[in-house]
N, C-alpha and C positions, 0 to 999 in steps of 0.2 A: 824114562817115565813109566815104561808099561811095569818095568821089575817094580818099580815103588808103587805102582794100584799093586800090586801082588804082595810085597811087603805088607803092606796094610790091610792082608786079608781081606781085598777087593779083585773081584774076579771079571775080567773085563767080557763084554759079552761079542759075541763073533760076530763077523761081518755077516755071516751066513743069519744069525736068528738076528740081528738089528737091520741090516739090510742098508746100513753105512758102509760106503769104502773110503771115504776123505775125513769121517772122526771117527770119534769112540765114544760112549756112551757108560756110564758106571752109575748102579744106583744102589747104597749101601750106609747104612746107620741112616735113614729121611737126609741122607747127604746124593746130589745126583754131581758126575764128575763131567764132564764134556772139554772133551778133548781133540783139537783141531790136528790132523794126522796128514798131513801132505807133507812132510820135510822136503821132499827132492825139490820144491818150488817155496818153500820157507810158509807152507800154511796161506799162501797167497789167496784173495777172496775169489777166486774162480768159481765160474756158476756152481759145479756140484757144488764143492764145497759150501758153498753159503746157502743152497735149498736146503742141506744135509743139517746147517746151523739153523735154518729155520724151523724145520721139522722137530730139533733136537731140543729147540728151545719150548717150541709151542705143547711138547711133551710134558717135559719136568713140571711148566705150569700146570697143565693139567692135573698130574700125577700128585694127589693129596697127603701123600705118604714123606713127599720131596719141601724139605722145610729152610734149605741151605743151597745153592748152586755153586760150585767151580766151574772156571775156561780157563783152560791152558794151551796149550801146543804142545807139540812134538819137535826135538831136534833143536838146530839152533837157533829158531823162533819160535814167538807167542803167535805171531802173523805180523808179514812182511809186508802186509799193504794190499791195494787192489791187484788186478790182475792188468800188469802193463800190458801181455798177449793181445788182450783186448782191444786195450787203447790206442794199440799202433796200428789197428784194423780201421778204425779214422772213425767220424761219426760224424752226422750233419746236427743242427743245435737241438734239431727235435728230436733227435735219435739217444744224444748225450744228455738231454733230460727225461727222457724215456727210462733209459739206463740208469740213471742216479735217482728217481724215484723207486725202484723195486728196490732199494736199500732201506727206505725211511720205514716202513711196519715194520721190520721185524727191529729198528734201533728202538722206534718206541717201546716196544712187546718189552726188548731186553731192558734197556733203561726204566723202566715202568715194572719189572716183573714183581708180584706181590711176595718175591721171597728173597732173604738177602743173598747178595753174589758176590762172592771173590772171585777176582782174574791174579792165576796166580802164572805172572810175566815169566819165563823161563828162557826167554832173549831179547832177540830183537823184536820190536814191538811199536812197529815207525809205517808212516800212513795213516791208512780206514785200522792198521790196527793199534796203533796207540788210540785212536780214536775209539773202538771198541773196548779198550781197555778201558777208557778215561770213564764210561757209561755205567762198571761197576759199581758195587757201591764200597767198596772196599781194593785194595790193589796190594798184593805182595809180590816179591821181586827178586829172581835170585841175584846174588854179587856180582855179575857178571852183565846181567840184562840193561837196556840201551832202549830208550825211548826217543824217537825223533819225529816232528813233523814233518816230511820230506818232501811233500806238494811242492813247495816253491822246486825244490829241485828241479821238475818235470813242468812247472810252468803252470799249476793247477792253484789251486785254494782247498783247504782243508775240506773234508765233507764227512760222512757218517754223525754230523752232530757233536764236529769238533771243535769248532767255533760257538757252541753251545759252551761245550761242557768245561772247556780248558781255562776261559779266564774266570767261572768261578768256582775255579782251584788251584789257581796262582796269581788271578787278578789283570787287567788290561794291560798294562805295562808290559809283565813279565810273557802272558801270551802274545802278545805281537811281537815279543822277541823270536820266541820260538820257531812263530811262523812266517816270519820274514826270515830268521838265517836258515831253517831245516835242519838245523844243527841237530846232529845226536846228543843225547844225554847220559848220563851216567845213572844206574841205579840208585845209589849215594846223592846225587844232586837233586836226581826226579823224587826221592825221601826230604831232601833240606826247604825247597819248594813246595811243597804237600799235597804232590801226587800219589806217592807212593807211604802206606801204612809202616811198611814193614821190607828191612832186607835180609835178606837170609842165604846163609851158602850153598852152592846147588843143589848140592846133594840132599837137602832139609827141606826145600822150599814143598816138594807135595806134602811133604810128612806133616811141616805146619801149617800149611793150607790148609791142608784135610781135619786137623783138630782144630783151628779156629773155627773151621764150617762147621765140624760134627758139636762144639760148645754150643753156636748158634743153635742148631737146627735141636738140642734141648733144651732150648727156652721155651718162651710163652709166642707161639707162632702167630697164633690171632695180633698178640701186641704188637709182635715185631711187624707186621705187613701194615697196621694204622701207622704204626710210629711211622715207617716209611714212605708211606703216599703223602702224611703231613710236611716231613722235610723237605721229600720232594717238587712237592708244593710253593714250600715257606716263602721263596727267592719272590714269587710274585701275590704274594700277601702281605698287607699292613697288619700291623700287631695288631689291632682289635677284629681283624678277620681271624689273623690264626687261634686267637683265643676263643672264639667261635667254634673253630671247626674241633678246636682241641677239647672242650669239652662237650660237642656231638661224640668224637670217637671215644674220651676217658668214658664216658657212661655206656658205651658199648662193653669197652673191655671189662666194666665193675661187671656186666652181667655174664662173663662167662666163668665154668668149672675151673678153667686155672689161672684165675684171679682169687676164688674160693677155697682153693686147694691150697694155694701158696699161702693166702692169710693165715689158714689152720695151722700149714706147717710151721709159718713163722712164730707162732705163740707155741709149738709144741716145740719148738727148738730141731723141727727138724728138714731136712733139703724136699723144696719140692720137686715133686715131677708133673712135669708138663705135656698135656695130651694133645696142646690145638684146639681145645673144645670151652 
């Protein structure tokens, strides 16, 4: 993964000036990269790691520049799940919801974030991290990579907001499948299903991650962020709410510069550019 940020003329920035040791950080073309860096434990959700994804996410938000996000992993996971270390250390009921609360801000933050995300899956990607994946808004997936719910494994129930997100993107049926066997999945199946966007072979998978993110992040960034709070929305809105709200945001976006810009270009026959403004 690192040679392919470099391939692409992305320069990753050192642990020393980001002050990560469990990801990486890359912010290049209003495209920002994050990238989970624990391979020896499969990207497992161990504390640092996940203050590190907190911090790293609450950034790119901020960061106005940042119009696109990727998550990937390193090695041969996206993330392998929670951190069992943990959970073999025992917990009493108040202690185990303790702990499964400090997960929920930052799923909202990410599932919610006003910019669009790809998680681009580069293995296994079974537990809190298919679950993380599932909260992108987009998902590609090298040939290789393997999604499973594995909770039932260990005797758990789905969590990160995966019982949210999973059956409406394969529907009830097909989710209580999943999560009653803990069966793996195949890249190819989790695409036939309509988990996954897009599969691609390993070798390709940053390279076309990073051009679908860097196409997004030159569009029209204001629209892209309404379009998205609306769909995100839609599942608990009646049609004459969302026609409401959809024309609260269309007369927003008629009043910005690249709505104006792109009208012009379009009668002058030629490509707009897009500023976010």
């Amino acid at each position: 993964m690192q040679g392919s940020l470099r391939s692409a003329g992305m320069t990753l920035r050192s642990d020393e000036m980001s002050g990560y040791k469990k990801i990486e950080l890359v912010k290049e073309q209003n495209v920002a990269v994050i990238r989970m860096n624990s391979p020896e434990s499969m990207n497992a959700l161990e504390s640092l790691l996940f203050e590190e994804l907190c911090d790293a996410t609450s950034e790119v938000e901020r960061d106005e520049s940042v119009r696109a996000v990727i998550l990937t992993g390193t090695g041969r996971a996206f993330c392998a799940g929670g951190d069992l270390k943990r959970f073999s250390d025992g917990f009493d009921a108040n202690e185990g919801y303790l702990y499964m609360k400090r997960f929920a801000p930052w799923v909202s933050q990410f599932a919610g974030l006003c910019k669009p995300t790809i998680a681009a899956v580069n293995g296994y990607a079974v537990g809190a991290g298919f679950c993380i994946a599932l909260h992108a808004d987009m998902i590609l997936a090298s040939e290789d990579a393997k999604f499973g719910m594995a909770f039932a494994n260990v005797g758990l129930i789905p969590d990160l907001g995966g019982l949210y997100a999973l059956p409406r993107l394969v529907g009830l049926q097909k989710a209580k499948e999943l999560v009653f066997t803990g069966r793996n999945i195949s890249a190819a199946e989790a695409m036939e299903i309509g988990i996954v966007n897009k599969v691609t072979p390993s070798e390709k998978l940053f390279e076309e991650s990073f051009e679908l993110a860097k196409k997004i992040a030159q569009g029209p960034s204001f629209a892209h962020r309404m379009a998205k709070t609306l769909i995100n929305a839609s599942a608990a809105m009646t049609l004459d709410q969302l026609l409401e709200q959809e024309a609260l945001l269309q007369a927003q976006c008629i009043q910005t510069e690249d709505h104006r810009n792109a009208v012009d270009a379009f009668f002058k026959k030629e490509k707009p550019v897009f500023k976010g403004r």
